[in-house]
ZADO-757874 format. One line per 3 residues: their letters; for each residue x, y, z of N, C-alpha, C. Coordinates in Angstrom, 2 decimals. Layout:
ZADO-757874
a = X:Y:Z:X:Y:Z:X:Y:Z | ...
//
This chain:
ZADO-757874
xxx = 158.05:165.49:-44.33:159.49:165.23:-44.27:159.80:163.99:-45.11 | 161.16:164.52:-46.02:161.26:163.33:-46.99:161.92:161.93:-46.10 | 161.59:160.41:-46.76:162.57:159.92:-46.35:164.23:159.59:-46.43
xxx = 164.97:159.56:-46.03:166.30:159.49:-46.12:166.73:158.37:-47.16 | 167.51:158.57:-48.01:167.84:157.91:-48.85:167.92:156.63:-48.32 | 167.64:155.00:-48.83:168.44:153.85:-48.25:167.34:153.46:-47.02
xxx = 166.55:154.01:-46.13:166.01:153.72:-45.09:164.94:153.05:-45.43 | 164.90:151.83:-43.98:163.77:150.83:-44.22:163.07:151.50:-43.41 | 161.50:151.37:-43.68:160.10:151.69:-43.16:159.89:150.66:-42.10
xxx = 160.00:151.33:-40.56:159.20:150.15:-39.73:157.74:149.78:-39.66 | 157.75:148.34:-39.55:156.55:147.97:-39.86:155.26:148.94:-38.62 | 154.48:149.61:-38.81:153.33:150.17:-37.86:152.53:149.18:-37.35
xxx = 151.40:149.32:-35.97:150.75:148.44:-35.33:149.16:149.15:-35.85 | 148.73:148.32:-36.02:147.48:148.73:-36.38:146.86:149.86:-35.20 | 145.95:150.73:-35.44:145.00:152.14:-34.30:143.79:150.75:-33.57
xxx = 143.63:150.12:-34.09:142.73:149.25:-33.83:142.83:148.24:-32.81 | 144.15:147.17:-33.01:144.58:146.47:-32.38:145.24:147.27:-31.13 | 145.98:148.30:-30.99:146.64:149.26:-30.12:145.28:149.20:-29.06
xxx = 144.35:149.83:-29.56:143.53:150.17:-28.93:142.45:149.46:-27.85 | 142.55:147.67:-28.55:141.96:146.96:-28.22:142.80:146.14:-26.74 | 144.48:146.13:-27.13:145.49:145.69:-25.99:145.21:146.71:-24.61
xxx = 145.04:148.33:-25.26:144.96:148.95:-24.17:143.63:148.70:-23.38 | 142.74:148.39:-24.07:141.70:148.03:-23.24:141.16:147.09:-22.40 | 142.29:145.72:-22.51:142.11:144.76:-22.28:142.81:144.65:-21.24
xxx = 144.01:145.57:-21.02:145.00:145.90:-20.26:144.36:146.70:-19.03 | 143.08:147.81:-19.19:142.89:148.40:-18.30:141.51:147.49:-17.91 | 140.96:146.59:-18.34:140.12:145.48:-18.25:140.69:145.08:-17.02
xxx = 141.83:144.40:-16.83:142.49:143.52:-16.05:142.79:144.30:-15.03 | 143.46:145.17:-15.08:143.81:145.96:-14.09:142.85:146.48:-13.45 | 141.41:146.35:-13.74:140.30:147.47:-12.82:139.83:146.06:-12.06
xxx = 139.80:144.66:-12.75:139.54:143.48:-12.24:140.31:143.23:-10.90 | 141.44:143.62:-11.29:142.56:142.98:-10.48:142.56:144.13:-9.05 | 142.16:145.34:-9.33:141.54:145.94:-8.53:140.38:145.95:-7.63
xxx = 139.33:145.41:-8.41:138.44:145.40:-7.59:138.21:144.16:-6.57 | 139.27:142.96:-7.05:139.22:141.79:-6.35:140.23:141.99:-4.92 | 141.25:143.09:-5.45:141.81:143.70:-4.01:140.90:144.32:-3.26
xxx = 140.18:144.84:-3.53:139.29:145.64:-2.38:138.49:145.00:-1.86 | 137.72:143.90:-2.54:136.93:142.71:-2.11:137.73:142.05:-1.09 | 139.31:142.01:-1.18:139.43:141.11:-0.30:139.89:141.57:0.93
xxx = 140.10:143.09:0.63:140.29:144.12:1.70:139.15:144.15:2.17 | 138.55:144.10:1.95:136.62:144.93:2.90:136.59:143.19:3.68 | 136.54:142.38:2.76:136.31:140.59:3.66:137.58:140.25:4.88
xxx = 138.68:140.98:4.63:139.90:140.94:5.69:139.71:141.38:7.02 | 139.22:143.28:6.41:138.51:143.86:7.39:137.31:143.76:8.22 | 136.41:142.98:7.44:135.64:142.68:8.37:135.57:141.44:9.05
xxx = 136.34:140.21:8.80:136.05:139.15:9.58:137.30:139.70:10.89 | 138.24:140.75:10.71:139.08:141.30:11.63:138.28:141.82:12.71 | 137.01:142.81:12.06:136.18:143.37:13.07:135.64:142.14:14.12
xxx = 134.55:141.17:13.15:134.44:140.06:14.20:135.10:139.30:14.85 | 135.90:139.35:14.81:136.99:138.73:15.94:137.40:139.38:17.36 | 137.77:140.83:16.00:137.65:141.86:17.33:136.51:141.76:18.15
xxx = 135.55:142.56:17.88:134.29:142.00:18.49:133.77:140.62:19.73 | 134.15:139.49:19.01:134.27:138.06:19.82:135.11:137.99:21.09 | 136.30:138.41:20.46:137.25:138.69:21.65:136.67:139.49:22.79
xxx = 136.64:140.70:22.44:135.69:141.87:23.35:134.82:140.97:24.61 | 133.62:140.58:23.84:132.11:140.29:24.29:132.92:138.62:25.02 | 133.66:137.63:24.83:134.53:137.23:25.36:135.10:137.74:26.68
xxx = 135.52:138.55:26.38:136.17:139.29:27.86:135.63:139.75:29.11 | 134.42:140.62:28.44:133.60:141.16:29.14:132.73:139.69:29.76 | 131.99:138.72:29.02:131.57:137.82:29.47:132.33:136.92:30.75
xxx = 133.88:137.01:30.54:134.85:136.44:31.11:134.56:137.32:32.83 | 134.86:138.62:32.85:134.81:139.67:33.50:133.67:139.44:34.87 | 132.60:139.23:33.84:131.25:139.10:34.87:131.25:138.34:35.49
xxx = 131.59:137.17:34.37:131.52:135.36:34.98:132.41:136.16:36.54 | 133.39:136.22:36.51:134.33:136.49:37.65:133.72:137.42:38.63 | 133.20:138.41:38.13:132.54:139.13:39.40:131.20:138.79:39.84
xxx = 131.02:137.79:39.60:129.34:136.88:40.21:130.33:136.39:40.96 | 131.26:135.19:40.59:131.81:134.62:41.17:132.00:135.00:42.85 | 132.71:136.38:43.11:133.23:136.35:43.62:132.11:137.80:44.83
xxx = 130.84:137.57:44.31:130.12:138.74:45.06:129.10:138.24:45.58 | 128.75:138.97:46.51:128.48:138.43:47.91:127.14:138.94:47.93 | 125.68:138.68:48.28:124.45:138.54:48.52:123.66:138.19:49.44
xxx = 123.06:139.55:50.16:122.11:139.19:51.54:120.70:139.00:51.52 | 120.62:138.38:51.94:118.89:137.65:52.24:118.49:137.83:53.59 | 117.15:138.01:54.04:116.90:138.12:55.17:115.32:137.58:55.50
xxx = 115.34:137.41:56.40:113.93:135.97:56.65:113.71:136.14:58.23 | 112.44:136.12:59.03:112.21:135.21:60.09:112.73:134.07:60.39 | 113.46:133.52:61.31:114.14:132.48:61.38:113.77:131.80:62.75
xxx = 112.49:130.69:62.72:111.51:130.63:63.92:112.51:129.44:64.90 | 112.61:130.10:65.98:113.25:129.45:67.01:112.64:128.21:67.52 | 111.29:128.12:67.51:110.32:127.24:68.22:109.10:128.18:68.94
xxx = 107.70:127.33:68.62:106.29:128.21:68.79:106.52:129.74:67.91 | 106.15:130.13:69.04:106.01:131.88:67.81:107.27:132.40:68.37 | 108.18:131.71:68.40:109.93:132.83:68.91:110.49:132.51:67.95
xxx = 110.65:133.86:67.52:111.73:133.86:65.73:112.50:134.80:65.92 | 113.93:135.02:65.45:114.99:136.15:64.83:114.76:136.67:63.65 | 115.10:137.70:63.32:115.48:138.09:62.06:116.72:137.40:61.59
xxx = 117.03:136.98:60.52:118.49:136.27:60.28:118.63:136.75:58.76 | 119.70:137.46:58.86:120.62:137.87:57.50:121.53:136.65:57.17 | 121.60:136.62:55.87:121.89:135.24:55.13:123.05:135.95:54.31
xxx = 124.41:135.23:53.93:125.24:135.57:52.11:124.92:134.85:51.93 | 123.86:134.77:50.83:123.49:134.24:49.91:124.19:134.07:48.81 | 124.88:134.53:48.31:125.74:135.10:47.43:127.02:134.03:46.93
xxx = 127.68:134.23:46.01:129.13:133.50:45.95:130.14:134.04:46.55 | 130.60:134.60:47.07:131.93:135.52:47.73:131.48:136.63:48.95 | 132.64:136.29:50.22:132.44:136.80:50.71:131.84:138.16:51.20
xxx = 131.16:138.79:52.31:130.96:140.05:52.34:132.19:140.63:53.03 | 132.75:141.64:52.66:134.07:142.44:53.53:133.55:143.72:53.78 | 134.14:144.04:54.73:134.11:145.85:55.82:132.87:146.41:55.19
xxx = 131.61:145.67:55.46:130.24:146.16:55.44:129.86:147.14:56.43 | 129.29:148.02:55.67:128.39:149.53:56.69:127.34:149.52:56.85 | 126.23:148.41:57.36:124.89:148.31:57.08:124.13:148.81:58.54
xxx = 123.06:149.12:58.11:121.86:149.48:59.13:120.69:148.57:59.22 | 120.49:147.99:60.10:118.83:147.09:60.32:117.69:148.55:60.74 | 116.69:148.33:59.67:115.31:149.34:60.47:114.19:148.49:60.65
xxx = 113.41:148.49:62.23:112.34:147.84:62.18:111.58:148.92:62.04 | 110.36:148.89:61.21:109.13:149.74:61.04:108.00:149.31:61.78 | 107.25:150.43:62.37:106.74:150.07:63.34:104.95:150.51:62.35
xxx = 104.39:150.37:63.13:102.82:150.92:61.75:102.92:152.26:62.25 | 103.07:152.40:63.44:102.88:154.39:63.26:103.81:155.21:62.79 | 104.97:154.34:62.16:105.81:155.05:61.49:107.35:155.55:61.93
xxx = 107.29:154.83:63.49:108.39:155.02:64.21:109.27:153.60:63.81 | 110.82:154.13:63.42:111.58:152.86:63.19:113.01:152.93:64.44 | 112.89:151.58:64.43:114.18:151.41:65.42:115.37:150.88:64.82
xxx = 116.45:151.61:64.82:117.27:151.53:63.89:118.59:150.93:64.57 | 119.46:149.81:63.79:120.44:149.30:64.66:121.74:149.55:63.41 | 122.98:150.48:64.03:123.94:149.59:62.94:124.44:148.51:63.21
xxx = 124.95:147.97:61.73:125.80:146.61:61.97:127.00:146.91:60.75 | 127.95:146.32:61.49:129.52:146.47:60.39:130.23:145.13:60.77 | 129.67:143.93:59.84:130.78:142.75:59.97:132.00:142.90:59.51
xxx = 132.98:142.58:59.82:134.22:142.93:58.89:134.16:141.72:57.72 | 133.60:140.53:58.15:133.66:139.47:57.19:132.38:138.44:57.68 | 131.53:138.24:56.22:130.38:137.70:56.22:130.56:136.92:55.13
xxx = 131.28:135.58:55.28:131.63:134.45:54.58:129.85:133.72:53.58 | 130.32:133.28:52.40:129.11:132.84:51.55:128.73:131.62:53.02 | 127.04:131.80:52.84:126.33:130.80:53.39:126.40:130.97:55.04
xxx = 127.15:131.90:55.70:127.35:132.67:56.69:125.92:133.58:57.03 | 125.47:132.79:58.90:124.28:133.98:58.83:124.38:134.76:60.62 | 123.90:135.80:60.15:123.92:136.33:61.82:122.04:136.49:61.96
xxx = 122.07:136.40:63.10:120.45:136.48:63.96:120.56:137.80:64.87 | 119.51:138.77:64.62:119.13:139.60:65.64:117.85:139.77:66.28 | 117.60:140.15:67.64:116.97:139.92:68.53:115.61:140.92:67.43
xxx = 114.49:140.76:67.93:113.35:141.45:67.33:113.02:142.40:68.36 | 112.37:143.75:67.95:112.53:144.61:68.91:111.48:144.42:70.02 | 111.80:144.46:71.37:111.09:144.48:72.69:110.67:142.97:72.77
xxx = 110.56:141.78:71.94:110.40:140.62:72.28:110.84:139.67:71.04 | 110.92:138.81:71.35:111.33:137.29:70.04:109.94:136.63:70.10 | 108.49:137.42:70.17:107.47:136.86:70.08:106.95:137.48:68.89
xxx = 106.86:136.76:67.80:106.53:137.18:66.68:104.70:137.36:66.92 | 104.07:136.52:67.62:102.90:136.95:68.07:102.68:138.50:68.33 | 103.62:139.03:68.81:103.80:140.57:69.52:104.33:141.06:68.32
xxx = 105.22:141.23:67.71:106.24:142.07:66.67:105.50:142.04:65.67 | 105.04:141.13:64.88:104.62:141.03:63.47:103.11:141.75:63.48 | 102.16:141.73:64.47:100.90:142.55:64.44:101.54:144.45:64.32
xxx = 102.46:144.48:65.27:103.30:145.97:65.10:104.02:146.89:64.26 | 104.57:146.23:63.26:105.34:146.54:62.17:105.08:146.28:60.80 | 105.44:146.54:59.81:105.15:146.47:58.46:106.18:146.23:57.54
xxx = 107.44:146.95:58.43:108.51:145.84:57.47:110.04:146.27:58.39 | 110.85:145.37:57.60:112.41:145.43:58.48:112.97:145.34:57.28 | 113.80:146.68:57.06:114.80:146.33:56.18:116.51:146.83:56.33
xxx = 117.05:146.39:55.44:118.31:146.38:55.89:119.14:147.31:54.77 | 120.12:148.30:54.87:120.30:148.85:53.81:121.63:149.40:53.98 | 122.49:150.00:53.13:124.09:150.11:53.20:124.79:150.05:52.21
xxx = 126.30:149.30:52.50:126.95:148.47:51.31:127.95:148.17:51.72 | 128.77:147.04:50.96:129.52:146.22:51.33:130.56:145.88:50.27 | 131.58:145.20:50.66:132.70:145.01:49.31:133.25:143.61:48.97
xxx = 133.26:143.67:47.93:133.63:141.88:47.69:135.32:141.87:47.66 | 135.78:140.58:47.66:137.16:140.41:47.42:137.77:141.20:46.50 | 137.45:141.46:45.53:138.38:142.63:44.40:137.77:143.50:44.64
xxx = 137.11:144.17:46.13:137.60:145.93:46.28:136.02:146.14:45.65 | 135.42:145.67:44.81:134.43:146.40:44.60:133.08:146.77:45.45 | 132.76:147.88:45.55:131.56:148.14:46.36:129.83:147.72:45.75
xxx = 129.42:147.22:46.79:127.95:146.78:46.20:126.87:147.64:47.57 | 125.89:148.85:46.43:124.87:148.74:47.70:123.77:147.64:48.30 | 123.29:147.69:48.94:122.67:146.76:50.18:120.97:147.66:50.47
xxx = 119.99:147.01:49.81:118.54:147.22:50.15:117.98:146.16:49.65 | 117.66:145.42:51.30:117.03:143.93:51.44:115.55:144.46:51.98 | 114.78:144.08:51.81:113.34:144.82:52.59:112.45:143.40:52.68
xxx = 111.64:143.05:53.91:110.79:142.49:54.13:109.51:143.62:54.40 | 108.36:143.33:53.20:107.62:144.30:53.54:106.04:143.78:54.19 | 106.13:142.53:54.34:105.03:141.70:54.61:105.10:141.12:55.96
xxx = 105.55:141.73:57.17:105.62:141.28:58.26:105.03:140.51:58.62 | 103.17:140.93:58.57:102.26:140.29:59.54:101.95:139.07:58.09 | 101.89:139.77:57.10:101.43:138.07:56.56:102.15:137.59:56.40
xxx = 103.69:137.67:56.40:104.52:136.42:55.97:104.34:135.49:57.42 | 103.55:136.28:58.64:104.04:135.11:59.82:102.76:134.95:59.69 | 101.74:134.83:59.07:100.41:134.55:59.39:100.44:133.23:58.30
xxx = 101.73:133.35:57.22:101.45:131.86:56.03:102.11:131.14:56.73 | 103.58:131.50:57.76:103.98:130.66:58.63:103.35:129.62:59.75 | 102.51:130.45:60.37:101.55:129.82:61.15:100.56:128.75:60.31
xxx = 100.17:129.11:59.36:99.15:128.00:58.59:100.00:126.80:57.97 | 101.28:127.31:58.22:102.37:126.28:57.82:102.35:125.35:58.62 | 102.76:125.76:59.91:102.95:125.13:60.45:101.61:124.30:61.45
xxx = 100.36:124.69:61.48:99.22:123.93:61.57:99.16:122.59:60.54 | 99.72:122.44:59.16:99.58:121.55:58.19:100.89:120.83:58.50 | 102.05:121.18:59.12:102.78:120.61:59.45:103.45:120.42:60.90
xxx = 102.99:119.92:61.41:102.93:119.94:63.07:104.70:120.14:63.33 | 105.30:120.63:64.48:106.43:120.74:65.06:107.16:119.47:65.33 | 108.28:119.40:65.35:109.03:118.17:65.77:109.21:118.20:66.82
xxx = 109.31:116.92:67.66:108.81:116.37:68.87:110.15:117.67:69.81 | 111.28:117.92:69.49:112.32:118.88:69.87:111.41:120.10:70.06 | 111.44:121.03:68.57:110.80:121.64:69.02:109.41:122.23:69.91
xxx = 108.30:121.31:69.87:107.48:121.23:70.56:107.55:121.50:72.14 | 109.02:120.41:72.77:109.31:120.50:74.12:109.44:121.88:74.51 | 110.74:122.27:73.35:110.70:123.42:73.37:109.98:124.78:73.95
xxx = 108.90:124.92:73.19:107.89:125.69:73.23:107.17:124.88:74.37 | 106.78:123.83:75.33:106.57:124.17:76.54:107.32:124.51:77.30 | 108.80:124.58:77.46:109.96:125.02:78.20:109.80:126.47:78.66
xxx = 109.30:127.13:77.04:109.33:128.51:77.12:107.96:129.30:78.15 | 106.81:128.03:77.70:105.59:128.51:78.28:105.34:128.49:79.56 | 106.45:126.94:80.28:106.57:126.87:81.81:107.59:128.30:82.14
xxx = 108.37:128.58:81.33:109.25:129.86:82.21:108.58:131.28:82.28 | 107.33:131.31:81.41:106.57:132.27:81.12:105.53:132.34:82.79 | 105.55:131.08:82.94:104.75:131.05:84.11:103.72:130.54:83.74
xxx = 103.38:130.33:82.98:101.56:129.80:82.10:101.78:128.36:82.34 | 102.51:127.84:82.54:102.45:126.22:82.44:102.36:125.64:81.06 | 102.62:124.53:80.83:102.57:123.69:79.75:101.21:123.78:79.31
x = 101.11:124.12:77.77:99.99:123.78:77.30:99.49:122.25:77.06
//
């Protein structure tokens, strides 16, 4: 196609230079891209750890609170004076026990157990109850007979939650046989001592 009479020629851009702007252009732009995604993936993930922190935070928060507030039984010989002891259930625990359903079993060696329920409505921390040992409070007598007493059920802490309950003493006769060597290395206090002749004059045996 001719040119038109009179018409000026616009000046052209070099194929070269064109080529080199466009490249420099999509240079920048894949840069400028990839430093967005870099800072997307580093956004997203210090978001995750937080998330995360928060979480394990909460849950840590959660527990802390339900130790706090939950309740733990222990159970022991609890020696009256000479060889007369209770069984005594202990909260051990931080928070009360509420509307407990528990059972005491004494085991006997032939395999016969004597079974008692018990339902405190409230068993305050550091709170203990004592029960009688079966047919005597002479651990001399009970502890040669049995093999263990345990206690089993469940109970609920202040926020409603339920906890089961299996306390077991399974060492009857030797836990009162380290008692006794205990107490040979550590003689009785002058109280209890009287004590234990009180019991031996009502026995009829007279004072040892």
């Amino acid at each position: 196609m001719e040119r038109p009479q009179g018409a000026v020629a616009c000046p052209g851009v070099d194929a070269t230079v064109a080529d080199w702007i466009t490249a420099g252009f999509t240079a920048v732009l894949a840069l400028f891209t990839l430093a967005l995604v870099v800072t997307t993936v580093y956004y997203a993930i210090q978001t995750k750890r937080t998330v995360d922190e928060m979480r394990t935070s909460r849950m840590e928060a959660q527990r802390s609170r339900e130790q706090s507030v939950r309740p733990r039984l222990a159970l022991d010989f609890e020696r009256l004076g000479g060889s007369s002891a209770t069984l005594t259930v202990w909260n051990v625990g931080q928070g009360a026990a509420l509307h407990a359903d528990l059972s005491l079993a004494f085991v006997a060696r032939n395999g016969e157990e004597e079974r008692r329920p018990w339902q405190p409505t409230v068993l305050a921390p550091g709170a203990r109850q004592r029960f009688a040992l079966p047919e005597s409070l002479d651990m001399n007598l009970f502890a040669p007979g049995h093999t263990a007493v345990i206690v089993t059920g469940h109970l609920h802490d202040v926020l409603g939650c339920r906890h089961e309950v299996n306390e077991q003493i399974t060492d009857v006769f030797e836990r009162w046989e380290r008692t006794k060597e205990a107490l040979r290395l550590f003689p009785p206090e002058p109280v209890v001592t009287e004590l234990e002749k009180l019991r031996q004059v009502l026995k009829g045996k007279g004072p040892s």
